[in-house]
C-alpha positions in Angstrom: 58.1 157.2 11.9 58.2 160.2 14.9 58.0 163.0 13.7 58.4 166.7 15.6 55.2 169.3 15.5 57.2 171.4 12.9 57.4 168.6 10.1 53.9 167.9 11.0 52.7 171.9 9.9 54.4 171.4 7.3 52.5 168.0 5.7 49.7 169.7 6.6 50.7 172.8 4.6 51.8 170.5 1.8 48.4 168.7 2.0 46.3 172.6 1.7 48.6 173.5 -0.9 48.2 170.8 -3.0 44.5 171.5 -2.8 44.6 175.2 -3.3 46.4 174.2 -6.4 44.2 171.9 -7.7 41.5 175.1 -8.5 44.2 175.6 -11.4 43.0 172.5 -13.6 40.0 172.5 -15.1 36.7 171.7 -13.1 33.0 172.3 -13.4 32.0 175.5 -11.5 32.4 175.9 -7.9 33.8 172.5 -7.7 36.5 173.2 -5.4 38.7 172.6 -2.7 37.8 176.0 -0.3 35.6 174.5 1.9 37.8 171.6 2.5 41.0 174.1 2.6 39.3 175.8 5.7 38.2 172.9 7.5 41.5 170.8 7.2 43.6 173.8 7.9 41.1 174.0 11.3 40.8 170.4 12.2 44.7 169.9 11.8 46.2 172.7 13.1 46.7 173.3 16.8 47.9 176.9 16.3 45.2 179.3 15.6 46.7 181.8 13.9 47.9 178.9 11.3 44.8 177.0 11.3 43.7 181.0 9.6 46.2 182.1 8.1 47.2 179.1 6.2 43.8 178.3 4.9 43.6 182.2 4.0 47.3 182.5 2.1 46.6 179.4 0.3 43.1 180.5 -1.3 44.1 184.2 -2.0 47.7 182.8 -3.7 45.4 180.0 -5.9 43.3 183.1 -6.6 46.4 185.2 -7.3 47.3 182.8 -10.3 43.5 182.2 -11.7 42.7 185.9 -12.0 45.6 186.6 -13.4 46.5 183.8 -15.4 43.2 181.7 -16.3 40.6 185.4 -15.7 43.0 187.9 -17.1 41.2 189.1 -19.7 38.7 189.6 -17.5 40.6 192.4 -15.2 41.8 195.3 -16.3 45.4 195.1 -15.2 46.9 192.8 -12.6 44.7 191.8 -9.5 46.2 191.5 -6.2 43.4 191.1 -4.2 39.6 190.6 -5.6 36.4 192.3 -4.0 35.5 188.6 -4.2 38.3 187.4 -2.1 37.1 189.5 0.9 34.2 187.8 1.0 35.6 184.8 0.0 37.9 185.2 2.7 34.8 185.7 5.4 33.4 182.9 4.5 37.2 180.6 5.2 37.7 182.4 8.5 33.8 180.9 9.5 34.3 177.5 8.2 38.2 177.5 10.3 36.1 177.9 13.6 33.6 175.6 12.2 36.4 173.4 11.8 37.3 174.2 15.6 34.6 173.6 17.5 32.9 170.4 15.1 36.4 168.5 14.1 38.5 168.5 17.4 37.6 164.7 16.9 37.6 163.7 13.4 34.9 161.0 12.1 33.1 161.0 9.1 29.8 161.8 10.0 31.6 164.4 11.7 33.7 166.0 8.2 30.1 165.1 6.2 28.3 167.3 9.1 31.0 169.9 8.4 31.7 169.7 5.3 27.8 170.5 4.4 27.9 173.4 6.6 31.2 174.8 4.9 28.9 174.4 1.4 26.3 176.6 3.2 28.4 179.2 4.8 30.0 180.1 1.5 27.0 180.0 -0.5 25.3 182.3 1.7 28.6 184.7 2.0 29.5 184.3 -1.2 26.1 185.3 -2.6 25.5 188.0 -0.5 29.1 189.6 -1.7 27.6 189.2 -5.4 25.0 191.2 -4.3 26.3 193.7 -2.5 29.3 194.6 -5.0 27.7 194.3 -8.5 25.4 196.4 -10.7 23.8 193.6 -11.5 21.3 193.5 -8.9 18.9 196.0 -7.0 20.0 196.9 -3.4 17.2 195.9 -1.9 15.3 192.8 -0.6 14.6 191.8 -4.5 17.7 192.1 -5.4 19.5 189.8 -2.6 16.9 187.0 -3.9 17.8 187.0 -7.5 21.4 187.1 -6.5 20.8 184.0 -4.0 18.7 182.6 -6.9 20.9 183.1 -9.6 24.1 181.2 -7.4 21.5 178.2 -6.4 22.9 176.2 -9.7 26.2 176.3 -8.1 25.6 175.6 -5.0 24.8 171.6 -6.0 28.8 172.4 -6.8 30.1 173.3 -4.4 28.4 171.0 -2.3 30.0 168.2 -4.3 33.4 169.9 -4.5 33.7 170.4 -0.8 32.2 166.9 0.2 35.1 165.4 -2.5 37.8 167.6 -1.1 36.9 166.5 2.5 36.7 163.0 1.8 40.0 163.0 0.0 41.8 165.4 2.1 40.7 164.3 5.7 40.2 160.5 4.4 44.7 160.7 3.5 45.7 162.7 6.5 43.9 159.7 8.9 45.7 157.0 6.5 48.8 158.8 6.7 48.5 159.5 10.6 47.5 155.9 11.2 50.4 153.7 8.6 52.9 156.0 8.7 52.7 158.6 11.5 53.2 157.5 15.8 49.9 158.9 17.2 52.1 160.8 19.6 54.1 163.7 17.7 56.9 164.6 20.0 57.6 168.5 20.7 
C-alpha cells in the first residue's frame, strides 16, 4: 500500500494518541507511555514542530482528562494546565531531540539506549519540579535529595513503563512499515 506523507502523520498521531490514552486505565505508578510518546513522536516525525508539538498536545490533553476526571478531588476547580505539566513538558521537549539525534536510524539497541535515557531525563526533571514547587521540601541542597530520594521508588516505573511503551510502540510502527507500508512514502 503507498501511502502520501499526510496519511503517514496521521498513523503516527493515531499511534501517540492511542498511547497518551492508555494513562487513562489503571496502572502501577509512573508506568506510562511519556517517554515513549516523546521519542516516537521524534523518531517518526520529519517535521520538527510536529515531532514537539504532537508529543506535547497529546500528554497535556491525557493530563487534561486525569486531573480532572481520575485527580479531581484533588484540585480545587478545573485544571487546565498543572505546575506539573511544565515540567513535565521540559522533560518531553528533551527526550524529542533525544529522539532526533539517537533514532534517525531505528534499532533496538538503539530505542533500549533511548528509551533508558528518556526514564532518566524525566526522573531527574520531574523530581527537580517536585522540589522546586512544593512545601514539602526545604529549598536547599537537603531538600532536592529527599525529593530525588523520595521519587527513586518510581523511577524502577517508569523505567519499566517507557521500556514497554517503546518496545510496543516502535516494535508496531517497523511491523506496520515493513508488511503493510512501501518503504518509499510518496509526497
Amino acid at each position: 500500500m503507498k501511502i502520501n506523507r499526510q496519511q503517514y502523520g496521521i498513523i503516527i498521531i493515531l499511534f501517540i494518541a492511542f498511547a497518551a490514552l492508555s494513562r487513562l486505565v489503571p496502572h502501577p505508578p509512573n508506568f506510562t507511555a511519556v517517554g515513549a510518546i516523546a521519542l516516537f513522536g521524534g523518531a517518526y516525525f520529519s517535521s520538527r514542530w510536529l515531532a514537539w508539538l504532537v508529543p506535547v498536545i497529546a500528554v497535556w490533553f491525557s493530563d487534561l482528562l486525569l486531573n480532572n476526571l481520575v485527580y479531581a478531588a484533588y484540585y480545587d476547580g478545573f485544571v487546565f494546565v498543572s505546575t506539573n505539566f511544565l515540567f513535565t513538558s521540559a522533560a518531553l521537549i528533551l527526550m524529542v531531540l533525544l529522539a532526533r539525534f539517537v533514532l534517525h536510524k531505528i534499532s533496538a539497541g538503539r530505542v533500549i539506549g533511548a528509551s533508558l535515557s528518556a526514564s532518566l531525563i524525566f526522573f531527574l526533571i520531574s523530581n527537580f519540579g517536585a522540589w522546586a514547587g512544593s512545601v514539602y521540601y526545604t529549598k536547599d541542597l537537603t531538600g532536592l535529595i529527599a525529593a530525588y530520594t523520595a521519587g527513586l521508588p518510581f523511577f524502577l516505573n517508569t523505567l519499566a513503563g517507557d521500556l514497554f511503551f517503546c518496545a510496543v510502540m516502535f516494535g508496531a510502527m517497523e511491523w506496520v512499515r515493513r508488511k503493510h507500508l512501501q518503504t518509499v512514502i510518496s509526497s
